[in-house]
ZAMARGU-4260 file (C-alpha; in steps of 0.2 Angstrom, whole numbers, plus 5000, padded with zeros to 4 digits):
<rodrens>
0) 5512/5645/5318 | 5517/5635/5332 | 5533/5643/5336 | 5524/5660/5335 | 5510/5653/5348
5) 5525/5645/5360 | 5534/5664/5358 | 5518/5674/5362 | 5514/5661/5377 | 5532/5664/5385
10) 5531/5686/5380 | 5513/5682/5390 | 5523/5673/5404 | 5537/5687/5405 | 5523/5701/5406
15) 5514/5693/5420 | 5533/5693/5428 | 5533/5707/5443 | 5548/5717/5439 | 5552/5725/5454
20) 5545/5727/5470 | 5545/5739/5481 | 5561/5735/5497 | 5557/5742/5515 | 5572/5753/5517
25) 5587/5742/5531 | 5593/5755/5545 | 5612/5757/5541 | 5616/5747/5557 | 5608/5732/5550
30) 5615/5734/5533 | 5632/5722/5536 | 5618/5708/5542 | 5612/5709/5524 | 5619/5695/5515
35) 5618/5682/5533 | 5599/5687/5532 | 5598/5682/5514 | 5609/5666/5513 | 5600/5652/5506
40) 5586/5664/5500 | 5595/5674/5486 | 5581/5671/5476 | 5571/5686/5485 | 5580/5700/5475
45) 5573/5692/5457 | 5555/5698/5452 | 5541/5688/5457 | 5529/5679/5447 | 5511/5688/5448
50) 5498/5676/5455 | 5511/5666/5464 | 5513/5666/5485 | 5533/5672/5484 | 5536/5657/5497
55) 5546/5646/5486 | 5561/5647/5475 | 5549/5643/5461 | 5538/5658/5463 | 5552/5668/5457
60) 5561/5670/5440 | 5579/5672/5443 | 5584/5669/5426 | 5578/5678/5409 | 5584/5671/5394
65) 5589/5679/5379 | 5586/5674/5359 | 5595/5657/5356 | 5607/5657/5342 | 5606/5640/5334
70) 5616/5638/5319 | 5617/5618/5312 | 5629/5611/5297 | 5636/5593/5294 | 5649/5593/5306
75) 5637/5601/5322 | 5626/5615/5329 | 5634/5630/5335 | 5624/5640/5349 | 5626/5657/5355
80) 5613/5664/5369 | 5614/5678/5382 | 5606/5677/5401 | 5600/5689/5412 | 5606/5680/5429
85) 5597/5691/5446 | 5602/5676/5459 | 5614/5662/5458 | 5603/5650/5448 | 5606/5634/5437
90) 5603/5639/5417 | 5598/5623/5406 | 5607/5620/5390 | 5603/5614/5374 | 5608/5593/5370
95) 5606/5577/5379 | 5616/5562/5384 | 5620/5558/5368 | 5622/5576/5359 | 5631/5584/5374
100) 5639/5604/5373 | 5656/5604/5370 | 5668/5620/5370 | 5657/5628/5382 | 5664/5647/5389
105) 5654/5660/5398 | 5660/5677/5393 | 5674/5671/5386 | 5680/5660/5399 | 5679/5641/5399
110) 5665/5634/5410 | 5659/5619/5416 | 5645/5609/5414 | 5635/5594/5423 | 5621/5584/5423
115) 5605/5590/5430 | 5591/5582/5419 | 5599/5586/5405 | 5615/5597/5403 | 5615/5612/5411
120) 5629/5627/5421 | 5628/5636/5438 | 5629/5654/5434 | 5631/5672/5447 | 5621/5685/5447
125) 5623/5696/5430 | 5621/5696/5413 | 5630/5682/5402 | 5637/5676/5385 | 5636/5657/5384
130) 5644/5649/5367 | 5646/5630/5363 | 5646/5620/5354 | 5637/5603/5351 | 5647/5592/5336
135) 5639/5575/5329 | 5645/5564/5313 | 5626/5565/5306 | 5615/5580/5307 | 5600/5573/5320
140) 5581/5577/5314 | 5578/5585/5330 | 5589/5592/5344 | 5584/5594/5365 | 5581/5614/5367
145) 5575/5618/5384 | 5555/5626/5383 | 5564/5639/5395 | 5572/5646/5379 | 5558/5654/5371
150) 5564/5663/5354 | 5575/5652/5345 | 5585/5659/5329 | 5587/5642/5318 | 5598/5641/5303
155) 5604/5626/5294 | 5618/5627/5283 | 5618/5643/5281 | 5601/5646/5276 | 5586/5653/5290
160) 5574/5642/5293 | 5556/5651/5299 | 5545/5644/5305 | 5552/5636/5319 | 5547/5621/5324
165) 5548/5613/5339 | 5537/5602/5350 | 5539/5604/5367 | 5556/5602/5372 | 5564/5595/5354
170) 5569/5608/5340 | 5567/5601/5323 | 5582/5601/5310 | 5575/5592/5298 | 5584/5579/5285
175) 5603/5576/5283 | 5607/5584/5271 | 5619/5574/5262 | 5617/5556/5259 | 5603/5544/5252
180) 5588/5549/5265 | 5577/5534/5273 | 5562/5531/5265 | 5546/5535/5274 | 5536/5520/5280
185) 5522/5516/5295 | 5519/5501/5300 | 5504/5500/5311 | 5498/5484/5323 | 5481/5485/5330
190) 5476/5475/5345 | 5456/5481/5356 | 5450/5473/5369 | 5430/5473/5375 | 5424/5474/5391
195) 5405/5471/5394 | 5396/5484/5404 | 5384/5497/5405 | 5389/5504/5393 | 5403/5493/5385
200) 5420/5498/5385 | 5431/5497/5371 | 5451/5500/5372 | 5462/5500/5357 | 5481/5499/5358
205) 5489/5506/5339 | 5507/5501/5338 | 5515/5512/5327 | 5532/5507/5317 | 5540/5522/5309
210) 5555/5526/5298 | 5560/5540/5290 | 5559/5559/5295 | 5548/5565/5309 | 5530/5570/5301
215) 5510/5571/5302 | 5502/5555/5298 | 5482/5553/5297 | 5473/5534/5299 | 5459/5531/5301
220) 5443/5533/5304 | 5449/5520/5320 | 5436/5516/5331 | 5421/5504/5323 | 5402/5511/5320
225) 5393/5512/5337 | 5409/5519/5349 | 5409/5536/5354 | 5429/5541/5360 | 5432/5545/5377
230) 5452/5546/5379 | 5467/5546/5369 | 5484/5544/5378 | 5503/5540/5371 | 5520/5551/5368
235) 5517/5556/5353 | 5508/5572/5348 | 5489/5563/5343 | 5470/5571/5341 | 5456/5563/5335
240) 5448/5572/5320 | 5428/5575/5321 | 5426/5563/5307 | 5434/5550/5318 | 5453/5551/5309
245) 5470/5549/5321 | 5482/5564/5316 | 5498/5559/5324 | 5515/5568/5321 | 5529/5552/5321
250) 5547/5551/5323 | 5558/5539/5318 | 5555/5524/5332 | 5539/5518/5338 | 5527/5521/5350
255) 5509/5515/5358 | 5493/5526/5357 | 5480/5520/5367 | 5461/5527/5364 | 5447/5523/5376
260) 5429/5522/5371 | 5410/5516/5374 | 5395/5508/5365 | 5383/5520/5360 | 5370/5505/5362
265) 5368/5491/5369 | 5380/5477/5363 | 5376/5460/5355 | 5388/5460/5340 | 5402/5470/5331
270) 5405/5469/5312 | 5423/5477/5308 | 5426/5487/5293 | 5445/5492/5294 | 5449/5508/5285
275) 5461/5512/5269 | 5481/5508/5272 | 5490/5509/5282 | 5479/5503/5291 | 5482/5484/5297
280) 5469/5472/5287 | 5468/5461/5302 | 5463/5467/5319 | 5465/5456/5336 | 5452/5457/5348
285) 5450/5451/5366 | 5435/5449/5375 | 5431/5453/5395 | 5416/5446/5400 | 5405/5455/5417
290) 5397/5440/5428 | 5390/5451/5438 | 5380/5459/5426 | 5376/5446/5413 | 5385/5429/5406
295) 5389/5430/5390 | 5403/5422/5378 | 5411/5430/5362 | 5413/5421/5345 | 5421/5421/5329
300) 5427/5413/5314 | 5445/5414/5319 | 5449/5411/5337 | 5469/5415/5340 | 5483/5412/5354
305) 5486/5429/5364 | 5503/5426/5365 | 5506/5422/5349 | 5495/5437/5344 | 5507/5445/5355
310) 5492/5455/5362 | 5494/5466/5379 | 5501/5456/5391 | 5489/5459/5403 | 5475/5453/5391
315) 5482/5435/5391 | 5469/5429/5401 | 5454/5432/5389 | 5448/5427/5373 | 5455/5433/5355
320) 5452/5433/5339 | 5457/5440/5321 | 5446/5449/5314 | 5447/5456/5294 | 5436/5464/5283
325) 5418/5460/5286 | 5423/5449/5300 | 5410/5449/5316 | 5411/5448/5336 | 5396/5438/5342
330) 5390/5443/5359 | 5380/5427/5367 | 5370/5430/5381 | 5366/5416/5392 | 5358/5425/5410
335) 5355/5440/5415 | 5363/5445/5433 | 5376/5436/5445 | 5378/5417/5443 | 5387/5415/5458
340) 5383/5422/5475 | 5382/5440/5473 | 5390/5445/5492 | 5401/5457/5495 | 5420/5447/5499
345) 5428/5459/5510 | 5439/5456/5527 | 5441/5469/5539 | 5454/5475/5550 | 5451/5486/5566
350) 5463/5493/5579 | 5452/5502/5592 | 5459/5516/5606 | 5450/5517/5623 | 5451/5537/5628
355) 5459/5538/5645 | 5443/5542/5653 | 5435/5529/5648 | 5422/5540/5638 | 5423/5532/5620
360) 5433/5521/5606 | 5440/5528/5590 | 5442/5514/5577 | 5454/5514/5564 | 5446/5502/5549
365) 5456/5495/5535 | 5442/5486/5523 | 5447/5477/5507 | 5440/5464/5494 | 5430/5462/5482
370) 5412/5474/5480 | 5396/5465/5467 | 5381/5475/5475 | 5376/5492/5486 | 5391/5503/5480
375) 5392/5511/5497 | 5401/5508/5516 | 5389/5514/5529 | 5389/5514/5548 | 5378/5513/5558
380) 5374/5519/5578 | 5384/5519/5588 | 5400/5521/5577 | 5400/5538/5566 | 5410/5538/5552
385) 5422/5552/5553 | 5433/5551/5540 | 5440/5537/5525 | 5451/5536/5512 | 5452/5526/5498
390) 5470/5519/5497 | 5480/5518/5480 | 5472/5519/5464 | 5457/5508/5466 | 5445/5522/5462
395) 5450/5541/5465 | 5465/5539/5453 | 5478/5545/5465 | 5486/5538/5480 | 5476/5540/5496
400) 5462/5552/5489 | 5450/5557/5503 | 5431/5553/5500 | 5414/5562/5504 | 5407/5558/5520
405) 5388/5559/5520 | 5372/5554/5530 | 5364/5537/5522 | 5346/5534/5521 | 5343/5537/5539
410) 5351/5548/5550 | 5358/5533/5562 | 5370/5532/5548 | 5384/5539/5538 | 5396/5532/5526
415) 5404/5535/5511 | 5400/5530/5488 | 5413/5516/5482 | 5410/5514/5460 | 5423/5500/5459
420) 5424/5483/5462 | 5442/5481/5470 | 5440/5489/5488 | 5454/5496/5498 | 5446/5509/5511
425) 5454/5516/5525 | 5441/5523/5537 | 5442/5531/5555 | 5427/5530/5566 | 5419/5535/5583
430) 5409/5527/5594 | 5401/5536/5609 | 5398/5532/5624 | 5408/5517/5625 | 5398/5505/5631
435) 5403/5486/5635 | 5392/5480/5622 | 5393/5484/5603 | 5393/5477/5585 | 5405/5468/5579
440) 5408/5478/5565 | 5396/5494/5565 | 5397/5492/5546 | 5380/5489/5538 | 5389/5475/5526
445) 5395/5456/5529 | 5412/5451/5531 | 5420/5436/5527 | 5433/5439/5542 | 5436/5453/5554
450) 5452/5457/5565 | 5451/5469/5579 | 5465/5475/5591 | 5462/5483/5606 | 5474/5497/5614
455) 5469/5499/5631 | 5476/5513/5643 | 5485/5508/5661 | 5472/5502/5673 | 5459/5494/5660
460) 5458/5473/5655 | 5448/5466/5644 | 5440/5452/5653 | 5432/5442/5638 | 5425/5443/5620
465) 5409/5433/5620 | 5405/5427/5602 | 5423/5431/5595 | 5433/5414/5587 | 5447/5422/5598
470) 5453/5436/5610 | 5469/5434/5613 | 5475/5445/5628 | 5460/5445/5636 | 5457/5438/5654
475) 5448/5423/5650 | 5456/5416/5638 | 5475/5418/5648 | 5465/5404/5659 | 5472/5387/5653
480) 5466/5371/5663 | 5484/5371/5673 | 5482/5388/5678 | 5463/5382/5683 | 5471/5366/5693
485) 5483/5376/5702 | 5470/5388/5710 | 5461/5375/5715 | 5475/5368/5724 | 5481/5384/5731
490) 5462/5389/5736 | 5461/5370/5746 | 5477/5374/5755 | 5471/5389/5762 | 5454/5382/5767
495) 5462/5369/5776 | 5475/5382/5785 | 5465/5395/5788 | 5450/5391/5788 | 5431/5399/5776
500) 5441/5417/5778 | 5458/5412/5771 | 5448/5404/5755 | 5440/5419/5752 | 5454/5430/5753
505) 5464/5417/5742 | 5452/5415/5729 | 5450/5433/5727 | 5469/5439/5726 | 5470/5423/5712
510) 5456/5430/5703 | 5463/5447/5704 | 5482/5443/5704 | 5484/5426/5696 | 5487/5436/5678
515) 5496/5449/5682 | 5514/5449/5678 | 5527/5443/5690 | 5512/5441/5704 | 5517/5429/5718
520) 5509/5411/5715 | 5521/5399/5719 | 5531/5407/5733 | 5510/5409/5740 | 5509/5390/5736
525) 5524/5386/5747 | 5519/5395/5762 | 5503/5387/5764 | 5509/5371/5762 | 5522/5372/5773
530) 5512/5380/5787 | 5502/5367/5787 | 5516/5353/5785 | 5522/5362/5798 | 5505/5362/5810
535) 5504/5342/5809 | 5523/5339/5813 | 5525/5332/5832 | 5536/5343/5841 | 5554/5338/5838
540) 5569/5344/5826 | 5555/5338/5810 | 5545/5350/5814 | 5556/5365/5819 | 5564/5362/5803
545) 5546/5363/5796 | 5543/5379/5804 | 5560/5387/5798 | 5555/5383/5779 | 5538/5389/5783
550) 5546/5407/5789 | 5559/5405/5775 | 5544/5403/5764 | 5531/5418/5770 | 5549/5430/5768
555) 5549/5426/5749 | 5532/5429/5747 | 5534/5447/5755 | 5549/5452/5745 | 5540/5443/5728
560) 5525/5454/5734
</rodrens>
């Protein structure tokens, strides 16, 4: 049955397959220009998929396979099949690593073959004959058949087998033939950790250990009374059953299966009734306590060593226990709500852009830490929340899934939902007029530490940052006492030189000049020093000397300047 559903699903895919389509006619002059036009996009001649765009290779099918001949014996498999080749296109082939095509000839002809997730051959445009031949010292159980191959003829020594089986890209052969077979066995290890919530969470890992040939095995019922199932993940084929039953189809090898699920009710206890073999007798639990919704600590008889139990390694930090037959989890509760403080730990990390008008500040917000209450980031006037992100897969499961900006309860404010307690949010923001006043943050939640970096465009400075720890770059804090001291002593030269007039002037180019890069300070400090060295000389060789320097020193302060 399931082979006739995977033909009927590729004849369904090969009907949906535009055959031709219709070519606009090229003038006979452009005709020699046909194959420059179309290099690197030969794929255009082969019939389009319905539905798809047509603006990638892979909307088109290139290659139409024919019925795989698969005949299996003792010493190998050998494998005929034909191709249908309209571009120049790379044709999978049956095998892997381990079980690679040997004696491989394309119409007759001996052809190569490479490695391209699996085996697989470069063929032209045409239609193809592709024999090999796959040789092994023991038959396998199953064999790597590309799901491109959709009809597959199987034989195995000599005799047709029908139905085919085959799930998803493995082709089933069955038992060797010759030879004492392995026994069948499982061997199943069960290890569930709970997590306290609303509702609580169970997760169970079954380790299954399997020998034999490849088969459908049913355990179970395998969650406890009071769990309704919620997700069931590993490599092997696996449902869950409405009566609560695992069907898995094994293979030789082993393999995790990890089911999801949640209490039905609230949870003070768990009585565990393990099913029939071969199902474990003994169970290892863990237990994950939430502080922020109530302390509590789990008992039981039989406490155990994680690592010993050889539990998930990521469980190693919690509580286990074994658990048999008629075994019980106790759930004590000692308070209800947070015992510690129940802020919000988060940092946050700015960089802001001043338009070059002057006009407004976009802020680009990184916010991170840890979230115990409101479950949502609003801002409020006069920042406006723009766009955020949420970074990784703290919440929206993907890398960088963009979140739902809405108003908050007010219209001053907008923001964006965060359900999880890791925060790692990526937000843009404008603020509008940019005035010379404004939050610290905008946000309408605490922070435990904030960082903001300031890009300014030519012809702006940031004179200070009252009530910041710090603002590096700013023009107060490039004030040190020297620089204040120095001033002074420039400021009290002029004075005395040049009188109320040359102390105004000199404080204002030093309040204007002092930090500017490469402005002239001691070259300035020279010259009015020596002017007035110079001014209270006697007349003699001291004091022309006096006024050479001084001229020496008024021409370095005109080239510094």
């Amino acid at each position: 049955m399931r082979a006739l559903w995977h033909r009927l699903a590729w004849l369904s895919c090969f009907v949906l397959v535009a055959v031709a389509r219709a070519q606009t006619p090229v003038p006979a002059q452009l005709e020699p220009w046909r194959g420059w036009v179309l290099e690197g996009r030969e794929f255009r001649a082969c019939p389009l998929i319905a539905g798809k765009p047509g603006t990638a290779p892979g909307d088109f099918l290139c290659a139409w396979p024919g019925v795989l001949t698969f005949a299996a014996d003792a010493d190998g498999a050998s494998i005929v099949q034909h191709w249908r080749v309209d571009a120049d296109s790379w044709i999978p082939l049956p095998g892997d690593a381990q079980h690679w095509p040997q004696q491989l000839s394309v119409d007759g002809k001996p052809y190569p073959v490479v490695e391209r997730g699996g085996p697989a051959l470069h063929l032209s445009a045409g239609t193809h004959e592709i024999r090999l031949r796959i040789p092994w010292h023991e038959r396998p159980q199953s064999l790597r058949v590309p799901a491109a191959t959709g009809i597959v003829a199987l034989s195995v020594d000599g005799k047709p087998v029908v139905p085919v089986q085959r799930d998803g890209d493995e082709l089933t052969l069955g038992r060797v033939a010759g030879g004492a077979p392995e026994a069948d066995s499982l061997d199943l290890r069960v290890y569930r950790k709970l997590e306290d919530g609303v509702p609580a969470e169970l997760t169970t890992q079954i380790r299954l250990f399997v020998s034999g040939q490849a088969r459908e095995e049913i355990i179970g019922p395998v969650l406890p009374d009071g769990f309704a199932p919620l997700q069931l993940t590993g490599e092997w084929p696996a449902r869950l059953d409405a009566d609560g039953r695992l069907r898995v189809r094994v293979q030789p090898g082993e393999d995790t299966l990890t089911l999801v699920a949640r209490a039905t009710a609230l949870l003070n206890e768990v009585t565990l009734h393990p099913p029939a073999k071969p199902w474990p007798e003994q169970e290892i639990w863990s237990y994950s306590a939430a502080p922020r919704l109530r302390i509590t600590t789990a008992t039981s008889a039989l406490q155990v060593d994680p690592r010993q139990a050889q539990v998930p390694q990521e469980w190693y930090e919690l509580p286990a226990f074994a658990l048999g037959d008629g075994g019980v989890l106790k759930i004590d509760e000692r308070s209800r709500g947070l015992a510690e403080d129940d802020r919000n730990r988060l940092t946050l990390d700015r960089e802001m852009w001043l338009a070059f008008d002057g006009s407004s500040w976009f802020a680009r917000d990184r916010v991170r830490g840890e979230m115990l209450q409101g479950w949502r980031f609003d801002a409020a006037v006069p920042f406006a929340l723009e766009r955020a992100d949420a970074i990784g897969t703290t919440m929206a499961g993907k890398p960088d899934e963009a979140l739902l900006v809405t108003q908050g309860t007010t219209p001053e404010l907008t923001g964006v939902e965060w359900r999880t307690p890791t925060v790692d949010l990526s937000a843009g923001l404008r603020v509008a007029p940019a005035d010379s006043a404004m939050p610290v943050t905008g946000w309408q939640d605490t922070f435990d530490r904030v960082s903001t970096t300031l890009h300014l465009p030519d012809g702006y400075r940031l004179l200070g940052a009252p009530g910041a720890d710090s603002a590096i770059g700013s023009w107060m804090s490039a004030w040190t006492l020297l620089d204040v001291f120095v001033a002074a002593i420039v400021v009290l030269l002029a004075w005395r030189g040049f009188g109320l007039v040359g102390a105004l002037v000199a404080s204002g180019y030093l309040v204007l000049g002092y930090q500017e890069f490469g402005a002239p300070l001691w070259t300035l400090l020279a010259a009015v020093a020596l002017a007035l060295i110079a001014r209270a000389l006697p007349s003699g060789r001291l004091a022309t000397g006096a006024e050479w320097a001084r001229r020496g020193a008024v021409l370095l302060l005109v080239l510094a300047a």
